[in-house]
Backbone as CSV, one residue per row, in Angstrom:
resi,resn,N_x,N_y,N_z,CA_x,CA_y,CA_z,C_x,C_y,C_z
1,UNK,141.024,31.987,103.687,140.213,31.995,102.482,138.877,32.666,102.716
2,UNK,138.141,32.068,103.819,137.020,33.338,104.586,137.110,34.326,104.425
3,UNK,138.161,35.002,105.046,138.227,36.487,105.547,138.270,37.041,104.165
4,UNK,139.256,36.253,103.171,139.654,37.149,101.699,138.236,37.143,101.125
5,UNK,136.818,36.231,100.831,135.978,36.186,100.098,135.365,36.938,100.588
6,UNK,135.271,37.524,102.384,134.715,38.060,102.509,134.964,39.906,102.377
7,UNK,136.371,39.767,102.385,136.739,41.531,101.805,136.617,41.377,100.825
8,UNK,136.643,40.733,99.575,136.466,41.017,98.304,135.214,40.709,98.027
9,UNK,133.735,40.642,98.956,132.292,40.795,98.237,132.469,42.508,99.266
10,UNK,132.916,42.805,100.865,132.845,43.852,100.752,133.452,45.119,100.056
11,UNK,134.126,44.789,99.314,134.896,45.864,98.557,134.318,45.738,97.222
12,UNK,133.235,44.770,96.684,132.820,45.149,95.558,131.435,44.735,95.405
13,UNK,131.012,44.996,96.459,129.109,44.766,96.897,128.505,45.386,95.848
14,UNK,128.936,46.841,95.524,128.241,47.829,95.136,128.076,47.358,93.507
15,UNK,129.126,46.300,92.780,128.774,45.822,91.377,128.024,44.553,91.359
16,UNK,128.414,43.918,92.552,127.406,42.584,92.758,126.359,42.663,93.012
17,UNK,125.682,43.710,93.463,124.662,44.484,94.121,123.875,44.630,92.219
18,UNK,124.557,45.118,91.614,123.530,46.016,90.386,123.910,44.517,89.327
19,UNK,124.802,43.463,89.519,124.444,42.327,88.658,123.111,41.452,88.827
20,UNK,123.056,41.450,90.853,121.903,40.107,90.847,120.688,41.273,90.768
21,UNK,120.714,42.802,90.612,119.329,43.577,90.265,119.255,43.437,88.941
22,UNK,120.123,43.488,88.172,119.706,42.733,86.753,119.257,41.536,86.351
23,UNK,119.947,40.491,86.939,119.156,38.902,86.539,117.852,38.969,87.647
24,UNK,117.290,39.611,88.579,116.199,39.682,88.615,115.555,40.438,87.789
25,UNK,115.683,41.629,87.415,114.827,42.215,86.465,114.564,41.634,85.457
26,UNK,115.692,41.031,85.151,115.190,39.952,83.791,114.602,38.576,83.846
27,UNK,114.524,38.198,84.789,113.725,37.376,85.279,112.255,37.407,85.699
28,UNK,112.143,38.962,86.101,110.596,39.146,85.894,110.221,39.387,84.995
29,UNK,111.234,40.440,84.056,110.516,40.829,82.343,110.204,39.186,81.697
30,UNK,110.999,38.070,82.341,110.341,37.012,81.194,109.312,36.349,81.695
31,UNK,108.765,36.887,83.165,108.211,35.692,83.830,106.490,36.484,83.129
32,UNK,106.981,38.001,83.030,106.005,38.949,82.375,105.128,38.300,80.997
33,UNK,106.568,38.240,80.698,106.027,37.542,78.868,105.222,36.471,78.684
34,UNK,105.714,35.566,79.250,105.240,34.023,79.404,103.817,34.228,80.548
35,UNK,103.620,35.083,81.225,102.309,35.094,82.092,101.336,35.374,80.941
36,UNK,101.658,36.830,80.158,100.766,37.509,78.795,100.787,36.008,77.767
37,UNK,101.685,35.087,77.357,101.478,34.338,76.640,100.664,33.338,77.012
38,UNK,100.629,32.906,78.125,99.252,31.870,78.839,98.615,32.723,79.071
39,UNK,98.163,33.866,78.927,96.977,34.888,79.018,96.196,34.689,77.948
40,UNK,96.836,35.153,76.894,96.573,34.969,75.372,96.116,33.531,75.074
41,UNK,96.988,32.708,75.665,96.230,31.282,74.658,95.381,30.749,75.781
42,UNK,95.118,30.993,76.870,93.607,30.908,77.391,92.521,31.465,76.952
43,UNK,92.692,32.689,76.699,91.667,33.309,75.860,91.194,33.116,74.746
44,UNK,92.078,32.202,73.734,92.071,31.762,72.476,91.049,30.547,73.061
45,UNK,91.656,29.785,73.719,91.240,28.550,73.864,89.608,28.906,74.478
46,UNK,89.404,29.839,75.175,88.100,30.129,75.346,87.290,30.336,74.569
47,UNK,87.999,31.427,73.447,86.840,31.709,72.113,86.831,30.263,71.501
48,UNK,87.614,29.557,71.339,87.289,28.690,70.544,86.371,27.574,70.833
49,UNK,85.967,27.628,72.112,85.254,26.672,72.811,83.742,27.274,72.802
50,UNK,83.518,28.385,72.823,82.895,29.367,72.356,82.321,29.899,70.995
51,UNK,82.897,29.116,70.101,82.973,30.083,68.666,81.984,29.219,67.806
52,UNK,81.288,29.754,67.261,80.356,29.210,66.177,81.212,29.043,64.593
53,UNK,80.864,28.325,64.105,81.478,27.987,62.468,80.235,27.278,61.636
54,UNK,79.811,28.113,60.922,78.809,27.554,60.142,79.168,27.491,58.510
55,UNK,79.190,26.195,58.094,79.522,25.549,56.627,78.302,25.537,56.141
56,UNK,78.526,25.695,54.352,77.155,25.171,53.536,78.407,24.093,52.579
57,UNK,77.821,22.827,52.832,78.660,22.168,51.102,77.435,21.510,50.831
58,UNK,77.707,21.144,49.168,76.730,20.330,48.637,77.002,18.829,48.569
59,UNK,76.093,17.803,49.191,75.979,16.745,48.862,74.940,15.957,48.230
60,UNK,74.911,14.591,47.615,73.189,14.189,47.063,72.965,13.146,48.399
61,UNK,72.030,12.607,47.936,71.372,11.668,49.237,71.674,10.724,48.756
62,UNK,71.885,10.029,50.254,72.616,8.808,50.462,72.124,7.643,49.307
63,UNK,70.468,7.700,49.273,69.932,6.511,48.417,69.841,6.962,47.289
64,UNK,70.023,7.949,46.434,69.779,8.607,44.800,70.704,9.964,44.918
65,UNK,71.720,9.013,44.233,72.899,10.196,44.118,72.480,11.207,43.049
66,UNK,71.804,11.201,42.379,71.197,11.833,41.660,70.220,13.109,42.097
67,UNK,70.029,13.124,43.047,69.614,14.131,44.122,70.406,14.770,44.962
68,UNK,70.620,15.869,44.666,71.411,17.068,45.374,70.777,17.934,46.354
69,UNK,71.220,18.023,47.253,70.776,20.082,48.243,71.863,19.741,49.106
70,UNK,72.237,21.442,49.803,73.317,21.984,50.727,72.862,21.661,52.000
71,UNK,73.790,21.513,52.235,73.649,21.429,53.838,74.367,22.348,54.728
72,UNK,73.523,22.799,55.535,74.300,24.183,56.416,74.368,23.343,57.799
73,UNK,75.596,23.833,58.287,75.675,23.086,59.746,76.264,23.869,60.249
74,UNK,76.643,23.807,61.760,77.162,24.515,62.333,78.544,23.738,63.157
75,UNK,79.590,23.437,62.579,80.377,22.721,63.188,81.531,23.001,64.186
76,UNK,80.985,24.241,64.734,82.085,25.069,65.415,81.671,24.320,66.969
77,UNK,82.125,24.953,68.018,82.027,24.476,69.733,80.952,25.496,70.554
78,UNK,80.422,26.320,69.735,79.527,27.003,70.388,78.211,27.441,69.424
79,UNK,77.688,27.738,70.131,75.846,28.538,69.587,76.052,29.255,68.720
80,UNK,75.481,29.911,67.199,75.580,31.317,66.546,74.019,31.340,66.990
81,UNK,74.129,32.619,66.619,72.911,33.817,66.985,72.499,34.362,65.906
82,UNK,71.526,34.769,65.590,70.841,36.103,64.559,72.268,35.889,63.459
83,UNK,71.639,34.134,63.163,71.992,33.632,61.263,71.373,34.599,60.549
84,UNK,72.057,34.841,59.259,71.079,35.444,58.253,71.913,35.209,57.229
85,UNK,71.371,34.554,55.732,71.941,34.252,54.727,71.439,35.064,53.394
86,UNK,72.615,35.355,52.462,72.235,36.247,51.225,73.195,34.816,50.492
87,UNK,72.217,35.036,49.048,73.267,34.526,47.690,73.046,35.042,46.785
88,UNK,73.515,34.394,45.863,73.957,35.395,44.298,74.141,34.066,43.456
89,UNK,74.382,34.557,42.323,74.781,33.298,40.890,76.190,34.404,40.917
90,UNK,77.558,33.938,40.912,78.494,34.213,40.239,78.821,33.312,39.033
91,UNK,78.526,32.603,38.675,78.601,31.977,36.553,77.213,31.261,36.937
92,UNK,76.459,31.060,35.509,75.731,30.428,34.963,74.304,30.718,34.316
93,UNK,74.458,31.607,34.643,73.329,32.635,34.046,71.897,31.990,34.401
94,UNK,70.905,32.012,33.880,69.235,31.827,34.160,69.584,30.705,34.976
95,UNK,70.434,29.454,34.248,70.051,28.183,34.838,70.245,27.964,35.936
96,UNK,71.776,29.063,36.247,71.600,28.785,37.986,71.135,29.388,38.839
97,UNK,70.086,31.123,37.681,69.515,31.596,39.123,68.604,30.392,39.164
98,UNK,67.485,29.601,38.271,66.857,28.496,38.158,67.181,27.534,39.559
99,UNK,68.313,27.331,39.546,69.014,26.233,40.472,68.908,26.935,42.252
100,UNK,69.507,28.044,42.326,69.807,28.950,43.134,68.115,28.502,43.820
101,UNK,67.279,29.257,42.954,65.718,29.172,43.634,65.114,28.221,44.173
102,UNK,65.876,26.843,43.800,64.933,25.619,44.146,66.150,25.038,45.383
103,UNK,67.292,25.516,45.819,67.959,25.551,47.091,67.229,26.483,48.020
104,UNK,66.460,27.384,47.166,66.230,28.608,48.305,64.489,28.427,49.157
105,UNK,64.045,27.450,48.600,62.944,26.741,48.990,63.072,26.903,50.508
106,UNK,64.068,25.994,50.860,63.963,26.146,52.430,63.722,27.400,53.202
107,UNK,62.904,27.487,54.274,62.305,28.846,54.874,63.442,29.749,55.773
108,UNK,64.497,28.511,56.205,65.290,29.345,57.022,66.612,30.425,56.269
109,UNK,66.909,29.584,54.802,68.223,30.312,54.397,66.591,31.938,53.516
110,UNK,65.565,32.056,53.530,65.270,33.222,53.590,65.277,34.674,54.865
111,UNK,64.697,33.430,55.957,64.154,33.726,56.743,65.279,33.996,57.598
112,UNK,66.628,33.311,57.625,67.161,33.146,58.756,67.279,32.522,59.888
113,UNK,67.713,32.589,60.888,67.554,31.505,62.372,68.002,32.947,63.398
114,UNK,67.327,32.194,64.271,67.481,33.208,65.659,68.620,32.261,66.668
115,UNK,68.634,31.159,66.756,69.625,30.232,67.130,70.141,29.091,66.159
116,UNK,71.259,28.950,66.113,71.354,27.139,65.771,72.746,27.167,66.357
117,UNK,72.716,25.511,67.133,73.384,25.069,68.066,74.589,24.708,67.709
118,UNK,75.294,24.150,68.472,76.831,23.548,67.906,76.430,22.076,67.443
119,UNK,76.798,21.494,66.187,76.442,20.245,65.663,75.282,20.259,64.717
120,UNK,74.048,21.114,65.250,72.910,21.325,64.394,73.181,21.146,62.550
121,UNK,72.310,20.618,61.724,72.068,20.386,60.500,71.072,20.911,60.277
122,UNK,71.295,21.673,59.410,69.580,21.753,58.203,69.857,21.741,56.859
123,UNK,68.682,21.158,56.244,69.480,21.036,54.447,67.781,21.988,53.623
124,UNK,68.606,22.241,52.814,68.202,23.539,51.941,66.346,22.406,50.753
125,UNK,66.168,23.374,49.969,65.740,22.352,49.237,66.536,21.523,47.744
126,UNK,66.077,20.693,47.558,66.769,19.611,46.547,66.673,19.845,45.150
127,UNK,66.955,19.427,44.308,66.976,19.499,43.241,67.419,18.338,42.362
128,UNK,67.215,17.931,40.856,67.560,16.729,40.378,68.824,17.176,39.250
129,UNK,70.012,16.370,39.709,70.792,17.238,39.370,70.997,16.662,37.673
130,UNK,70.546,15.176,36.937,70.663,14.833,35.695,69.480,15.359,34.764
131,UNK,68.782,16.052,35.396,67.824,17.057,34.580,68.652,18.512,34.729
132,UNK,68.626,18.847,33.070,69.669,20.099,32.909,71.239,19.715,33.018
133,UNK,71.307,18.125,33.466,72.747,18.580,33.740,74.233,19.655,33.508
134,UNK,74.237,20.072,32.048,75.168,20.839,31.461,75.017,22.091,32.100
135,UNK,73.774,22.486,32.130,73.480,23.748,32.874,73.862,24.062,34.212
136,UNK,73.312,22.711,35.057,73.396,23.377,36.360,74.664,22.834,36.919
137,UNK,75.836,21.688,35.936,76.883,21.818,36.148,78.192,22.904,36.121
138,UNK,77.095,23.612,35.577,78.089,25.075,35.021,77.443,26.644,35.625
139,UNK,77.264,25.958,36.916,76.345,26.905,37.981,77.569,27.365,38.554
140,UNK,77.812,28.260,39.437,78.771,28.637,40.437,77.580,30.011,41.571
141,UNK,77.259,28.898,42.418,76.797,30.215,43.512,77.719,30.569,44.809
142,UNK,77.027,31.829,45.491,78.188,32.505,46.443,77.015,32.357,47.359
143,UNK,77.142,32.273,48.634,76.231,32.347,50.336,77.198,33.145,50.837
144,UNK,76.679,34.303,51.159,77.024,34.787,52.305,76.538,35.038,53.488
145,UNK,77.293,34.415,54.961,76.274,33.879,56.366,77.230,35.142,57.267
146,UNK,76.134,35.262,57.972,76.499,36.401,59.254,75.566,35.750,60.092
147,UNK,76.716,36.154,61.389,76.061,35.295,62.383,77.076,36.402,63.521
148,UNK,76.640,35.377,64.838,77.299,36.382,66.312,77.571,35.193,67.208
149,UNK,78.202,35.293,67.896,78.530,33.763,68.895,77.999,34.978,70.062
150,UNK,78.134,34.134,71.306,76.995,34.633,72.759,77.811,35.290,73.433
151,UNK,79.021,35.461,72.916,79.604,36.654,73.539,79.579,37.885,72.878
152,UNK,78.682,37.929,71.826,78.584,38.917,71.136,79.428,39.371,69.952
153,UNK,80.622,38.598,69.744,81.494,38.631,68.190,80.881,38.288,66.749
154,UNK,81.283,39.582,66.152,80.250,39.258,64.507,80.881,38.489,63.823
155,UNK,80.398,37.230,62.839,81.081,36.571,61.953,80.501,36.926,60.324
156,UNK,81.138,37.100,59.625,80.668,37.238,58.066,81.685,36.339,57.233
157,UNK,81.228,35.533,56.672,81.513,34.693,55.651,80.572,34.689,54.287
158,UNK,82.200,34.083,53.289,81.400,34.021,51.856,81.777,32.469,51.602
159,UNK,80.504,31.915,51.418,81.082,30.660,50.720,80.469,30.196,48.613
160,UNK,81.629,29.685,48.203,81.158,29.342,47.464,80.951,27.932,46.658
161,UNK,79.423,27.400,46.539,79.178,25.846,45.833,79.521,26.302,44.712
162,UNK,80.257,25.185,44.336,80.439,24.988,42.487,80.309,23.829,42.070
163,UNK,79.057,23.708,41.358,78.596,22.262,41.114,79.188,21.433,40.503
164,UNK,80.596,22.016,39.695,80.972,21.399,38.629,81.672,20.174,39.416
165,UNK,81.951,20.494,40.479,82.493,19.375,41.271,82.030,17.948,41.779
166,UNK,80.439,18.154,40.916,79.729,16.369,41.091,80.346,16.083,40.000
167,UNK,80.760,16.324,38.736,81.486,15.457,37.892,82.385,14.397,38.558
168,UNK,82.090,12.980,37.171,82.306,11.968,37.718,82.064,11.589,38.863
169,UNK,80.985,11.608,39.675,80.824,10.725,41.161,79.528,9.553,40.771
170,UNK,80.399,8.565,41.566,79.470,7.533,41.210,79.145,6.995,42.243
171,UNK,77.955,6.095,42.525,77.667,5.089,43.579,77.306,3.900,43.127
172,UNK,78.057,2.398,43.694,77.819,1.230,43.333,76.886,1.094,44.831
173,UNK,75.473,0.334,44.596,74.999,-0.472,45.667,74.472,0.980,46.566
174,UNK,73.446,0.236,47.355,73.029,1.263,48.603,73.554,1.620,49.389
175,UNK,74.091,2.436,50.309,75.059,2.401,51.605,74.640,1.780,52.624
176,UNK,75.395,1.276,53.318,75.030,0.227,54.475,73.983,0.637,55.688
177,UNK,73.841,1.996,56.050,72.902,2.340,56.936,71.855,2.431,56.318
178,UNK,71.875,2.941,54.854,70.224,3.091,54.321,69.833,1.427,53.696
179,UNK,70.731,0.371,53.835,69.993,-0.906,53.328,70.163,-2.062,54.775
180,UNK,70.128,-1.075,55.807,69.881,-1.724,57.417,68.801,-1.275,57.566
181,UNK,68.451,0.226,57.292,67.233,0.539,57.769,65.708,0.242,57.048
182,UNK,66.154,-0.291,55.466,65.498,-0.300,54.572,64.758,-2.279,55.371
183,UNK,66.237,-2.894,55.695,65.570,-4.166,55.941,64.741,-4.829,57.220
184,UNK,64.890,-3.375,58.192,64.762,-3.579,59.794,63.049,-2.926,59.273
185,UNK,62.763,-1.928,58.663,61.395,-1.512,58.169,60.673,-2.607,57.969
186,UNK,61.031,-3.613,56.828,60.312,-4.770,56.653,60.221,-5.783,57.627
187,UNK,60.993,-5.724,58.385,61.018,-6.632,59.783,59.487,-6.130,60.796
188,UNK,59.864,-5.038,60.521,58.943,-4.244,61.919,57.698,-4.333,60.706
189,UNK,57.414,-4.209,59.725,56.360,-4.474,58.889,55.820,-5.883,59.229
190,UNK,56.652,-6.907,58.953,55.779,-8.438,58.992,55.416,-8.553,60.393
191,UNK,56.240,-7.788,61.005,55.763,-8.435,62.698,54.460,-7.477,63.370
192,UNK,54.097,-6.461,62.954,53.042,-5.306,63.226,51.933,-6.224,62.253
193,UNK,51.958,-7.187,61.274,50.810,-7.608,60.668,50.789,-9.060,61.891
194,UNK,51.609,-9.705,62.081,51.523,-10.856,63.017,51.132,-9.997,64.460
195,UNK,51.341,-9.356,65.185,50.823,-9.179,66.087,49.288,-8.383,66.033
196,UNK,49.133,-7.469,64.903,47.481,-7.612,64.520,46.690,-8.831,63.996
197,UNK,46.944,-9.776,63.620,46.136,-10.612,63.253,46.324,-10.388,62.102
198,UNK,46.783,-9.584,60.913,47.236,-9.728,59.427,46.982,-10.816,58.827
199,UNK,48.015,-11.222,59.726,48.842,-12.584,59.189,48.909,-13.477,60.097
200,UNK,48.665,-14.585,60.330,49.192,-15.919,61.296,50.113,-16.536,60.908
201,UNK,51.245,-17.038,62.007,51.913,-17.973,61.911,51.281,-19.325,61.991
202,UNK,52.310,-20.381,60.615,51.794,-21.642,60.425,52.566,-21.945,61.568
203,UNK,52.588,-23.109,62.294,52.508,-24.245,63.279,52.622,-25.254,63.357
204,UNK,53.176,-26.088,63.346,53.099,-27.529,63.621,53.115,-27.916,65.138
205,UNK,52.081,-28.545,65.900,52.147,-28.954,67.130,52.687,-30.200,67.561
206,UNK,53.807,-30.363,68.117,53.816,-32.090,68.377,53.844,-32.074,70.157
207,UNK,52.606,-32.935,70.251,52.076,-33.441,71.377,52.703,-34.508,72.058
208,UNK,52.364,-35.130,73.417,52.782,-36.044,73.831,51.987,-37.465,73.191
209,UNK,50.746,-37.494,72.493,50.217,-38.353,72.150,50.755,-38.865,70.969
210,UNK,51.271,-37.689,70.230,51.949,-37.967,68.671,53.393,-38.682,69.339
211,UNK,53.936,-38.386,70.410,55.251,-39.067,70.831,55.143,-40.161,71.167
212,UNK,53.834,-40.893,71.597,53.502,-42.234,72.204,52.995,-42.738,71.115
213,UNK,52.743,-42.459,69.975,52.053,-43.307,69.144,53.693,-43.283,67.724
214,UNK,54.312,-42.483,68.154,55.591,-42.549,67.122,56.682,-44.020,67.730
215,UNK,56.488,-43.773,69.219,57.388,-45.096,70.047,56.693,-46.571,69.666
216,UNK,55.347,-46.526,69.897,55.136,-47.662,69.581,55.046,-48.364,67.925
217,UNK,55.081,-46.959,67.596,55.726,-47.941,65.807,56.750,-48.104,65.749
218,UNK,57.596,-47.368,66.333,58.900,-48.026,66.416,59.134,-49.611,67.201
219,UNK,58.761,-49.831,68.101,58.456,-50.825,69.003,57.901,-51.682,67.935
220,UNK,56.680,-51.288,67.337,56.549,-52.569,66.512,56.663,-52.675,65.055
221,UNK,57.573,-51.835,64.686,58.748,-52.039,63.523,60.265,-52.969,64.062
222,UNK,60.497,-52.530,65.196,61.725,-53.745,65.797,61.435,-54.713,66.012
223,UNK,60.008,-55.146,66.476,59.421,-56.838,66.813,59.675,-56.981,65.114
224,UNK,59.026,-56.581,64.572,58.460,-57.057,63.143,59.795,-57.528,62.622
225,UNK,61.246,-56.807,62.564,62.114,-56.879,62.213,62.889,-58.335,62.784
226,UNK,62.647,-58.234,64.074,63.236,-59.725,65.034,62.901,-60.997,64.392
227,UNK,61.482,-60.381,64.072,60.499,-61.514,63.639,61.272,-62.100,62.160
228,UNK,61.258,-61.611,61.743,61.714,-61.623,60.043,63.188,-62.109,60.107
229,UNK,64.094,-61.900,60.845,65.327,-62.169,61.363,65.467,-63.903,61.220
230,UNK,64.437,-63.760,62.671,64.489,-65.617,63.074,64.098,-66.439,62.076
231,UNK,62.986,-65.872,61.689,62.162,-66.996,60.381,63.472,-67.087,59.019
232,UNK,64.590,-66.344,58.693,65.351,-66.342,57.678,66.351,-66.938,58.266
C-alpha cells in the first residue's frame, strides 16, 4: 500500500504540485482581505475617537419653561478647531429674523471659537418664548457650523431649529436638581447668618444643679405620697 501511494503522488506530483499552489494562493488573497478589513476598521475606529460632532437643539430652562435658547455642544470624542457659525430665517419672516437676533446675542456663534472640547456646552442668548408666541412659533432657522478635528479633516454642517416643536410642552412642579439646589441655598443661607452672629441659636441649658433639685422633688413628692397612703 506504501510503495502504490507512493508511485501514484510520484506520477502525479506535477497536478498536486499546482492544487496545494492554489489553496495557498487563496489563502493569502483572503488573509489579504481580512488584513485591509482590520486596516480599515482601525482607522475608522481611530477617526472616531478623534472626531468632533457639534449639535445646536433648542431647549427652555429647567426652572421657566417659558424661556428658551440653543445650546451648541460638542458631543463627538474629540476637539473641533476654527468653529465658525452662519444662520439664516428659512420661514417666518421679520419675527424670526427678530428671534434669530436675540439667539445671536451670544459672542461666540458671531465670533466663533478657536477650540471647544469634547463634552463642552455653550448656550446662545434666550428669549421669552409666550411673548409673540404665534410668531416665533412659526420661525424655522438654519445654522450652519464648520469646524476641523486635529487631524486636520473639514466638517460642514446644516442644522435646522424649528420652533414649532415647543407646541404642547408642559412642566408640572420644579425639577428635582433645581428644587435641591434651591433648598441647600437656604440651608447655607441660615447657617452663614448663625455663624456671623445674624442670628443666635435659642438654648435651653440643663445643668447638674437643675438635675439635683428635679431628684429631690421627686424624693419629696414620694415621701409626701407614702405619707398620704398611711394616714388613709
Amino acid at each position: 500500500m506504501l510503495a502504490q501511494l507512493i508511485a501514484y503522488l510520484n506520477s502525479n506530483s506535477g497536478a498536486l504540485t499546482v492544487i496545494f499552489t492554489a489553496v495557498v494562493t487563496i489563502s493569502t488573497v483572503a488573509y489579504a482581505v481580512l488584513t485591509r478589513s482590520l486596516v480599515s476598521e482601525t482607522k475608522k475606529m481611530r477617526e472616531v475617537q478623534t472626531e468632533p460632532r457639534i449639535e445646536i437643539v433648542l431647549k427652555p430652562l429647567d426652572f421657566a419653561i417659558n424661556i428658551v435658547r440653543l445650546h451648541v455642544r460638542n458631543i463627538g470624542l474629540g476637539p473641533a478647531r476654527n468653529v465658525s457659525f452662519t444662520s439664516k430665517v428659512s420661514a417666518g419672516g421679520e419675527g424670526a429674523e427678530k428671534l434669530l437676533g436675540e439667539f445671536n446675542k451670544a459672542n461666540f456663534l458671531k465670533n466663533g471659537l478657536k477650540y471647544f472640547g469634547p463634552g463642552h456646552e455653550l448656550h446662545s442668548g434666550y428669549t421669552q418664548i409666550t411673548k409673540d408666541f404665534d410668531v416665533k412659533v412659526a420661525s424655522v432657522l438654519v445654522y450652519g457650523v464648520e469646524y476641523e478635528s486635529i487631524s486636520g479633516k473639514k466638517y460642514d454642517d446644516q442644522i435646522t431649529i424649528d420652533i414649532s416643536e415647543l407646541k404642547g410642552m408642559n412642566q408640572f412642579g420644579k425639577p428635582n436638581l433645581y428644587a435641591i439646589a434651591q433648598s441647600i441655598e437656604v440651608i447655607q443661607k441660615e447657617f452663614s447668618h448663625v455663624v456671623s452672629g445674624f442670628k443666635k441659636i435659642h438654648a435651653d441649658v440643663y445643668t447638674a444643679e437643675d438635675r439635683d433639685k428635679e431628684e429631690a422633688e421627686e424624693r419629696k413628692y414620694i415621701e409626701k405620697m407614702k405619707e398620704t397612703k398611711e394616714i388613709s
